[in-house]
FIKOLZA-1660 file (N, C-alpha, C; in steps of 0.1 Angstrom, whole numbers, plus 5000, padded with zeros to 4 digits):
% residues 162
   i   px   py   pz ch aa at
   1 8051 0349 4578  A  X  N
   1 8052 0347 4564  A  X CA
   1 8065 0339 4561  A  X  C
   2 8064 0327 4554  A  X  N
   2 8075 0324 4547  A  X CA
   2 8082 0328 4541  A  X  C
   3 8096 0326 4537  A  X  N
   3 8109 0330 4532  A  X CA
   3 8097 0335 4516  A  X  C
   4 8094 0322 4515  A  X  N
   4 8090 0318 4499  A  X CA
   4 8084 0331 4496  A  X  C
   5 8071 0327 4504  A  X  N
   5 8057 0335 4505  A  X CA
   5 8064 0352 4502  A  X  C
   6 8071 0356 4510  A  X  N
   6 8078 0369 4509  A  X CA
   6 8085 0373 4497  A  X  C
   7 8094 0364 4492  A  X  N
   7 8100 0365 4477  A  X CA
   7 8086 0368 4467  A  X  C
   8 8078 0362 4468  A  X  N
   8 8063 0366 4460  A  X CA
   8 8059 0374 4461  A  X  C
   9 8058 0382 4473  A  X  N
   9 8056 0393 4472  A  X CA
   9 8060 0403 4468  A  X  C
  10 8073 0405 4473  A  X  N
  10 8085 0414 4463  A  X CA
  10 8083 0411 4452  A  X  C
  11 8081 0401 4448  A  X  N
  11 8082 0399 4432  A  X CA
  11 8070 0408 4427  A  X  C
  12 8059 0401 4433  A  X  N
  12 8045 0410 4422  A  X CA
  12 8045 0426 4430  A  X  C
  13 8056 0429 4439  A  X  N
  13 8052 0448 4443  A  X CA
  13 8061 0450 4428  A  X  C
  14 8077 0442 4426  A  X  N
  14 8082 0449 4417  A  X CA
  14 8077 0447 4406  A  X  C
  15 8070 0438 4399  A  X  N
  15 8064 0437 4384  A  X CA
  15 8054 0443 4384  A  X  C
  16 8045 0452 4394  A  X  N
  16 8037 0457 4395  A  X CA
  16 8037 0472 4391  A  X  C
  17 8046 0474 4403  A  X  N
  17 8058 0485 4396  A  X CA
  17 8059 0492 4381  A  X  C
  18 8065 0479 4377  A  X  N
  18 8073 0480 4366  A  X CA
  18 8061 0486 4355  A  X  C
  19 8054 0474 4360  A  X  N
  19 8042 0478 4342  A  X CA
  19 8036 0489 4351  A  X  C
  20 8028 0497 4358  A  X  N
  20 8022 0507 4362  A  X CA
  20 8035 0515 4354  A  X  C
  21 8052 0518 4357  A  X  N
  21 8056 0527 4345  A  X CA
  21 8056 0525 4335  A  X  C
  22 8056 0510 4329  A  X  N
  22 8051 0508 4310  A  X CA
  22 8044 0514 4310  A  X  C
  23 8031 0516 4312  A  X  N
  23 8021 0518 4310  A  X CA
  23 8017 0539 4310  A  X  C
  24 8022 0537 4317  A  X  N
  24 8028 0556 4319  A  X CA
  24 8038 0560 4304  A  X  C
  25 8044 0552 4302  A  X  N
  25 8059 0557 4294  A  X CA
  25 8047 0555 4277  A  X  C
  26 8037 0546 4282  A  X  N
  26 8032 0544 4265  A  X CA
  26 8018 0553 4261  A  X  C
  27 8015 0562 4272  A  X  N
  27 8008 0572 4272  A  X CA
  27 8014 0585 4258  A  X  C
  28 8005 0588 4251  A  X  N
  28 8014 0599 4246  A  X CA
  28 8013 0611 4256  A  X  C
  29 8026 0619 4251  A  X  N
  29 8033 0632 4253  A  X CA
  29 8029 0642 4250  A  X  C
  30 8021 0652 4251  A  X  N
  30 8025 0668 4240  A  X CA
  30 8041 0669 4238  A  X  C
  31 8049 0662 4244  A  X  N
  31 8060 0666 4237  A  X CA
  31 8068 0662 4226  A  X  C
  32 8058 0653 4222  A  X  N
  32 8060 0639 4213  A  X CA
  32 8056 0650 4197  A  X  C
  33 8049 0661 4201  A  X  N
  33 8044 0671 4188  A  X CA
  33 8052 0682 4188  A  X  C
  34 8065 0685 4195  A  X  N
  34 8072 0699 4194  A  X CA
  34 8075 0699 4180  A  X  C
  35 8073 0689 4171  A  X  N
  35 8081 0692 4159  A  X CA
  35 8067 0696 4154  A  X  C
  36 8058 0700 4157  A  X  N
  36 8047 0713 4148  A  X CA
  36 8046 0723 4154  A  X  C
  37 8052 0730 4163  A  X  N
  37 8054 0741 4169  A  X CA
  37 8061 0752 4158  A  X  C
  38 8057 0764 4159  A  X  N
  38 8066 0778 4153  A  X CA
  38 8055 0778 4141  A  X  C
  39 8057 0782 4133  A  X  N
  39 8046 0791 4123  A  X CA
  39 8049 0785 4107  A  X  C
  40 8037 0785 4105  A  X  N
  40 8037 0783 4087  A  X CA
  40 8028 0782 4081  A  X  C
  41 8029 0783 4068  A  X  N
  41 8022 0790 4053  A  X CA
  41 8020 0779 4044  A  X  C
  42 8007 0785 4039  A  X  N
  42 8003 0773 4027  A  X CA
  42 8014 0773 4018  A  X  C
  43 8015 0762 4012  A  X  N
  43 8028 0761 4001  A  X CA
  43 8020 0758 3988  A  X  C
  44 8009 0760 3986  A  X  N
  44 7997 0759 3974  A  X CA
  44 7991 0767 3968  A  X  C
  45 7985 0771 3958  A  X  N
  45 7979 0778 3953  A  X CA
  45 7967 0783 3963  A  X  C
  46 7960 0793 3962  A  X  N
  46 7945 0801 3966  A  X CA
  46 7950 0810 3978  A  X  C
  47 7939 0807 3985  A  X  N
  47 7942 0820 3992  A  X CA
  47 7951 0821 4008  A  X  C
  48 7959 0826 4011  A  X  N
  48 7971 0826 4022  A  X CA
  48 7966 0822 4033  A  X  C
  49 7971 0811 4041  A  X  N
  49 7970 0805 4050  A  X CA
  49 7981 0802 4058  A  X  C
  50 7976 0812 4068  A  X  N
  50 7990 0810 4081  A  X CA
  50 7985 0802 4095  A  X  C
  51 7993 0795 4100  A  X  N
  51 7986 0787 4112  A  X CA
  51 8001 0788 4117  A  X  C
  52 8000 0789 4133  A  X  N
  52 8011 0786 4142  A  X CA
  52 8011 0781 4154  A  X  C
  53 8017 0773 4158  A  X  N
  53 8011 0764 4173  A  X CA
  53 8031 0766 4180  A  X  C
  54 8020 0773 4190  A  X  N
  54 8036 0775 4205  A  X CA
  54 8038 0759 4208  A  X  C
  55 8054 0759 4215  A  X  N
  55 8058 0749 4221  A  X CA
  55 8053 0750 4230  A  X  C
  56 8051 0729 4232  A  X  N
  56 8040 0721 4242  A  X CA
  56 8048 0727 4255  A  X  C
  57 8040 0729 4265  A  X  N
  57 8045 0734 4279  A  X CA
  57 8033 0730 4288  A  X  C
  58 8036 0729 4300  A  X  N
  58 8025 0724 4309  A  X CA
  58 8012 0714 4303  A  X  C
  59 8017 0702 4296  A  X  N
  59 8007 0696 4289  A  X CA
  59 8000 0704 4276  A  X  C
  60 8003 0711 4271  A  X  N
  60 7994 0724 4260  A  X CA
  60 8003 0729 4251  A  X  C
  61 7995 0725 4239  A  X  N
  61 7999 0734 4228  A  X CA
  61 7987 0746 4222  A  X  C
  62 7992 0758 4220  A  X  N
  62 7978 0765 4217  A  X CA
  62 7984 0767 4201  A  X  C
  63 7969 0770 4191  A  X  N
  63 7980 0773 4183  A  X CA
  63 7968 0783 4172  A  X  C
  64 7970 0790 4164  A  X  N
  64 7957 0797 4154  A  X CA
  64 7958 0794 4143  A  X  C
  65 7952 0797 4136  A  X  N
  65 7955 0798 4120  A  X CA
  65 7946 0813 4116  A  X  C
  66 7945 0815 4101  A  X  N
  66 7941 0826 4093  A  X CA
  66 7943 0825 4083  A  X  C
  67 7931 0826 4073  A  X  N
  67 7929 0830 4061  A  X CA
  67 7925 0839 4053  A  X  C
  68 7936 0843 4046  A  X  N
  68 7930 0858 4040  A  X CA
  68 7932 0859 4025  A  X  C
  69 7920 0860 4017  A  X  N
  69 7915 0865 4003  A  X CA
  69 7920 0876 4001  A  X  C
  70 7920 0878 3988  A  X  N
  70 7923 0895 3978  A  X CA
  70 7923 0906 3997  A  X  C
  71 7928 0904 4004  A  X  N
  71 7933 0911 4013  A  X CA
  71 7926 0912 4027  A  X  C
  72 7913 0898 4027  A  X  N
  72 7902 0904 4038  A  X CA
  72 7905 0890 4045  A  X  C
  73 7906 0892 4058  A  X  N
  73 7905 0879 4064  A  X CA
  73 7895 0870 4065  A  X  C
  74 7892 0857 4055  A  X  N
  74 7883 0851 4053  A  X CA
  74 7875 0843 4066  A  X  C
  75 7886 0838 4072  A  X  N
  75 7884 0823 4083  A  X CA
  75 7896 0827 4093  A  X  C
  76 7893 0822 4105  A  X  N
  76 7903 0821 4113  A  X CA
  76 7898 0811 4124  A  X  C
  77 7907 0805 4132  A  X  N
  77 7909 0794 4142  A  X CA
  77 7915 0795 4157  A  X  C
  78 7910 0792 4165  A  X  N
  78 7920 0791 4178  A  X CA
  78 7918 0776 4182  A  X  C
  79 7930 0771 4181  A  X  N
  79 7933 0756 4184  A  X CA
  79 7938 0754 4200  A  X  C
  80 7941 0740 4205  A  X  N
  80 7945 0734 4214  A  X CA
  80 7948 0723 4215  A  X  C
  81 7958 0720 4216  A  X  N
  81 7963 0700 4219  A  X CA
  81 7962 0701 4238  A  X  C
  82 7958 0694 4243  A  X  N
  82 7962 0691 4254  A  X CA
  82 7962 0675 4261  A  X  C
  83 7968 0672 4267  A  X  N
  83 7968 0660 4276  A  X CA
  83 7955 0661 4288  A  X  C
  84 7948 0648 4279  A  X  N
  84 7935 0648 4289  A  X CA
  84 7934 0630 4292  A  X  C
  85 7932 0627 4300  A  X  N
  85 7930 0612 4315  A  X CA
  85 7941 0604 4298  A  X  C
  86 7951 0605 4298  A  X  N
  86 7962 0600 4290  A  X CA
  86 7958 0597 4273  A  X  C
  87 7952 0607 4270  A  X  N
  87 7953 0606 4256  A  X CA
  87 7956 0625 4249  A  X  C
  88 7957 0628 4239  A  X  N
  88 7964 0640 4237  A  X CA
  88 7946 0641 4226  A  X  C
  89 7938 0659 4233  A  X  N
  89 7927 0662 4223  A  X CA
  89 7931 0674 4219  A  X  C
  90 7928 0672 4207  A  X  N
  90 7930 0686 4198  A  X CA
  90 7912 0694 4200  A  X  C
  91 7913 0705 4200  A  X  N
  91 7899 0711 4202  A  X CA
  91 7902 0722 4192  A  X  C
  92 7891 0726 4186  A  X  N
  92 7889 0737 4175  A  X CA
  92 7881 0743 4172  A  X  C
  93 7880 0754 4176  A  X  N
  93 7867 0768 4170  A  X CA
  93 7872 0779 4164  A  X  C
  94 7867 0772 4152  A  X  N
  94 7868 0775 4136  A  X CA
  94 7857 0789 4139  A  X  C
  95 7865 0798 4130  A  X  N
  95 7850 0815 4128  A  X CA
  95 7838 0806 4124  A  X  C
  96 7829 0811 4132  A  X  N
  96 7812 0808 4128  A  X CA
  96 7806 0799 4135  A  X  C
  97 7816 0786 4139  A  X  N
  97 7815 0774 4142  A  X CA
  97 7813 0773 4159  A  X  C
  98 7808 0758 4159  A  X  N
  98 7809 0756 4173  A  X CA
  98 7821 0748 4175  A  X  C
  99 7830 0751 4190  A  X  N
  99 7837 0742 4196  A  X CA
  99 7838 0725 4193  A  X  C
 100 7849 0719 4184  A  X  N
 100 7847 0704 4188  A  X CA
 100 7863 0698 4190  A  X  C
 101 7859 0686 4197  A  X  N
 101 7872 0680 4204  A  X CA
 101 7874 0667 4195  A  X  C
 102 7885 0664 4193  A  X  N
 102 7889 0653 4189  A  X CA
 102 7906 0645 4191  A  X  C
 103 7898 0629 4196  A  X  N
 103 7915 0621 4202  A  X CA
 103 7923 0619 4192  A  X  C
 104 7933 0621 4198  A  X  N
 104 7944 0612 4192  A  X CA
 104 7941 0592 4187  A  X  C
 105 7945 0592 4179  A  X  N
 105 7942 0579 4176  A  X CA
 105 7958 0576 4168  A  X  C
 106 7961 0579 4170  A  X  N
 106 7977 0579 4163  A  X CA
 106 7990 0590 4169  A  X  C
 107 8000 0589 4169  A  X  N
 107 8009 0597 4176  A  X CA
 107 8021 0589 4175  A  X  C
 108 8031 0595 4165  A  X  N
 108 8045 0589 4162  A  X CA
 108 8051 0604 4161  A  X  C
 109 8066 0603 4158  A  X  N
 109 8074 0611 4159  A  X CA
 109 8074 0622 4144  A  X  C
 110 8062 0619 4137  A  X  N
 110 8064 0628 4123  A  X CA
 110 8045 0626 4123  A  X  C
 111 8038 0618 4129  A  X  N
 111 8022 0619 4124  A  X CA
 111 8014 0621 4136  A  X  C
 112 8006 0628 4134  A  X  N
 112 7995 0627 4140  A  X CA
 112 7981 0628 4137  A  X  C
 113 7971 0620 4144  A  X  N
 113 7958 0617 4140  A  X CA
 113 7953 0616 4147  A  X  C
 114 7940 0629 4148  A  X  N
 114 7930 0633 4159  A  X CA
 114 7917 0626 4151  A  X  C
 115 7906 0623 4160  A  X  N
 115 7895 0614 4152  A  X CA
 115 7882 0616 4164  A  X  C
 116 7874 0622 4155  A  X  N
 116 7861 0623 4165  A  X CA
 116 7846 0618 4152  A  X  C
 117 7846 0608 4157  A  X  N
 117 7835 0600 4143  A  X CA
 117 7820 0606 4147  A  X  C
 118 7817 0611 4161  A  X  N
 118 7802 0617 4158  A  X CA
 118 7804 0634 4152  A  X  C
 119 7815 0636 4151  A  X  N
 119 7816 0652 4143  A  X CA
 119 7812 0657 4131  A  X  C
 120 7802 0665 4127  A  X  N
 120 7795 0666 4111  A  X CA
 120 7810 0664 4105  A  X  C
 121 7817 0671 4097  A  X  N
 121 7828 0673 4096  A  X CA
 121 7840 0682 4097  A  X  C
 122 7851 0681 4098  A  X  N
 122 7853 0664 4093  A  X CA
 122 7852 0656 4108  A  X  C
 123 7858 0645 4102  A  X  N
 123 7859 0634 4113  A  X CA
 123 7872 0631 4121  A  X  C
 124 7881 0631 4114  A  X  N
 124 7896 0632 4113  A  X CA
 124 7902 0645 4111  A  X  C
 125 7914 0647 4116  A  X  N
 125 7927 0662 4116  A  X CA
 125 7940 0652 4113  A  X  C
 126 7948 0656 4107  A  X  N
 126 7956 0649 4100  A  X CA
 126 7969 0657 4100  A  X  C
 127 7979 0659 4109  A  X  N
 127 7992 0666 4108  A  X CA
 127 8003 0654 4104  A  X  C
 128 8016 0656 4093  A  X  N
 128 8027 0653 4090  A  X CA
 128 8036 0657 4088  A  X  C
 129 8052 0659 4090  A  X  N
 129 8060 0663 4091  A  X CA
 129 8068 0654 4080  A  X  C
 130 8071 0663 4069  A  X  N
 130 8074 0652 4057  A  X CA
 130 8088 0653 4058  A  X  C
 131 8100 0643 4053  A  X  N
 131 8113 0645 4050  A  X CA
 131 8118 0660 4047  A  X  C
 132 8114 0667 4040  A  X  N
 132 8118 0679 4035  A  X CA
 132 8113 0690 4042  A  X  C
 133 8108 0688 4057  A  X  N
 133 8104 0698 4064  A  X CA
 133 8095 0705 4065  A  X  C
 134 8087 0701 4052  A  X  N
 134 8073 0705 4054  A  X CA
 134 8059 0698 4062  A  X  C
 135 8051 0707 4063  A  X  N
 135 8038 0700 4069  A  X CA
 135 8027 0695 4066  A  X  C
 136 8021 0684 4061  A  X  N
 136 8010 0682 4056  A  X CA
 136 7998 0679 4065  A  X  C
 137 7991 0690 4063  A  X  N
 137 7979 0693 4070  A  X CA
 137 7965 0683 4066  A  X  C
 138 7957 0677 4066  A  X  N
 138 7947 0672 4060  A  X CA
 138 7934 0671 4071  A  X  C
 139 7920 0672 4063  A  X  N
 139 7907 0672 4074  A  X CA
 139 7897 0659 4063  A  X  C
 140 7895 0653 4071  A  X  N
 140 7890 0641 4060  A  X CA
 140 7880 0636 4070  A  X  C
 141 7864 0624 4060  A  X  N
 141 7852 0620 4064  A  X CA
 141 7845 0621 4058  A  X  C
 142 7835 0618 4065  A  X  N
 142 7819 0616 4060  A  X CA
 142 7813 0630 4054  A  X  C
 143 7807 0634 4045  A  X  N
 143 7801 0644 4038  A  X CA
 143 7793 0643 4030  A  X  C
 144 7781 0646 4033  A  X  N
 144 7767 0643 4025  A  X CA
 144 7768 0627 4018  A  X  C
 145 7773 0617 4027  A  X  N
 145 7770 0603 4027  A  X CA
 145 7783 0599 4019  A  X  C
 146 7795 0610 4014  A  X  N
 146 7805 0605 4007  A  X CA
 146 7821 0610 4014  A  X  C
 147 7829 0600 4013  A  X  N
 147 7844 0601 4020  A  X CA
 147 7844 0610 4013  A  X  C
 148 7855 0625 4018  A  X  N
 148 7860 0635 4015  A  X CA
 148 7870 0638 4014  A  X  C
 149 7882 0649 4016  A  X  N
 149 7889 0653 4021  A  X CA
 149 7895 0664 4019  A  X  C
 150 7907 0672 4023  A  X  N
 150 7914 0685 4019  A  X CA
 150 7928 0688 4026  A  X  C
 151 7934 0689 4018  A  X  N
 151 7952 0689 4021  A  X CA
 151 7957 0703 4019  A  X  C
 152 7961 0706 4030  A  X  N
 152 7969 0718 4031  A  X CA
 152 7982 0716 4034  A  X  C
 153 7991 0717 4021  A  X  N
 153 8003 0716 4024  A  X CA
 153 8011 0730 4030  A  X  C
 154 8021 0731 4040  A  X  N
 154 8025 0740 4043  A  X CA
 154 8042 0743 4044  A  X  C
 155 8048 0750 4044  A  X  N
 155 8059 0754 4046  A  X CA
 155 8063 0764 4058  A  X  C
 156 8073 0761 4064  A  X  N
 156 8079 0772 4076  A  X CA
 156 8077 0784 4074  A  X  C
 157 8076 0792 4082  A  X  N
 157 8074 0804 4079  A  X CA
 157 8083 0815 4090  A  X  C
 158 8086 0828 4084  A  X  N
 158 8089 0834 4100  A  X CA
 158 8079 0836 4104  A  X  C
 159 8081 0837 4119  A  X  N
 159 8067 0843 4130  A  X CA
 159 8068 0861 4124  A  X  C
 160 8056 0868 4126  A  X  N
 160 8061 0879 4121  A  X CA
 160 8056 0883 4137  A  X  C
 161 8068 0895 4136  A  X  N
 161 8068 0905 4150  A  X CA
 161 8060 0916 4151  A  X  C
 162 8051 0918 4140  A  X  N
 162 8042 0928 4139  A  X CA
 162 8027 0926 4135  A  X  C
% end
């Protein structure tokens, strides 16, 4: 092999290299979501709504929610974010409901957007982390042939120990 011939080589093992880690580093994180970890409460009117998601660890965040009316627990949830072949899916079985998964289509350091378009609804999950520390929750789509939606604003909460 020539001098030359060998510098080219090096060259495309190292640029090779290089983008195989771009391409790694522009994968999202679960850890890229620690900032909706720990517990919180509707900040709205109706009926009390608590959701709490543990910090992301081993690719996973788990997290529940609960709703409870004049004192009966209406609805409740067991969530999941996890890292699947390099995109981050949220999965959700809602009381009553069947299991559904939906990708990330978005992922910044304050938003996230899960999106599964064959899902009755919704279609979209919608988490924000507003300036003021709060969380804006939203489920939005298709519904009986018309765009919809529903915003759950939330505030921090303590975890309760009991």
């Amino acid at each position: 092999m020539t001098h030359r011939a060998y510098r080219f080589t090096v060259f495309g093992l190292v640029l090779a290299a290089t983008l195989a880690a771009a391409a790694e580093n522009t994968r999202p994180s679960i850890e890229r979501l620690s900032w909706m970890s720990g517990c919180w409460e509707n900040a709205g009117e109706g009926p009390r709504i608590d959701e709490q998601w543990m910090t992301p660890r081993g690719g996973l965040m788990l997290g529940m929610a609960r709703t409870v009316k004049d004192g009966r627990a209406t609805q409740f949830e067991q969530m999941r974010i996890g890292e699947q072949e390099g995109s981050l899916v949220f999965t959700s079985k809602p009381s009553r409901q069947p299991e559904a998964s939906f990708t990330a289509i978005e992922v910044s350091a304050t938003r996230v957007v899960f999106e599964n378009k064959t899902h009755d609804f919704p279609q979209r999950i919608i988490y924000r982390l507003n300036d003021d520390g709060t969380l804006a929750a939203r489920i939005e789509g298709e519904q009986g042939g018309k765009t919809s939606g529903f915003d759950f604003p939330m505030r921090r909460a303590t975890c309760a120990r009991n």
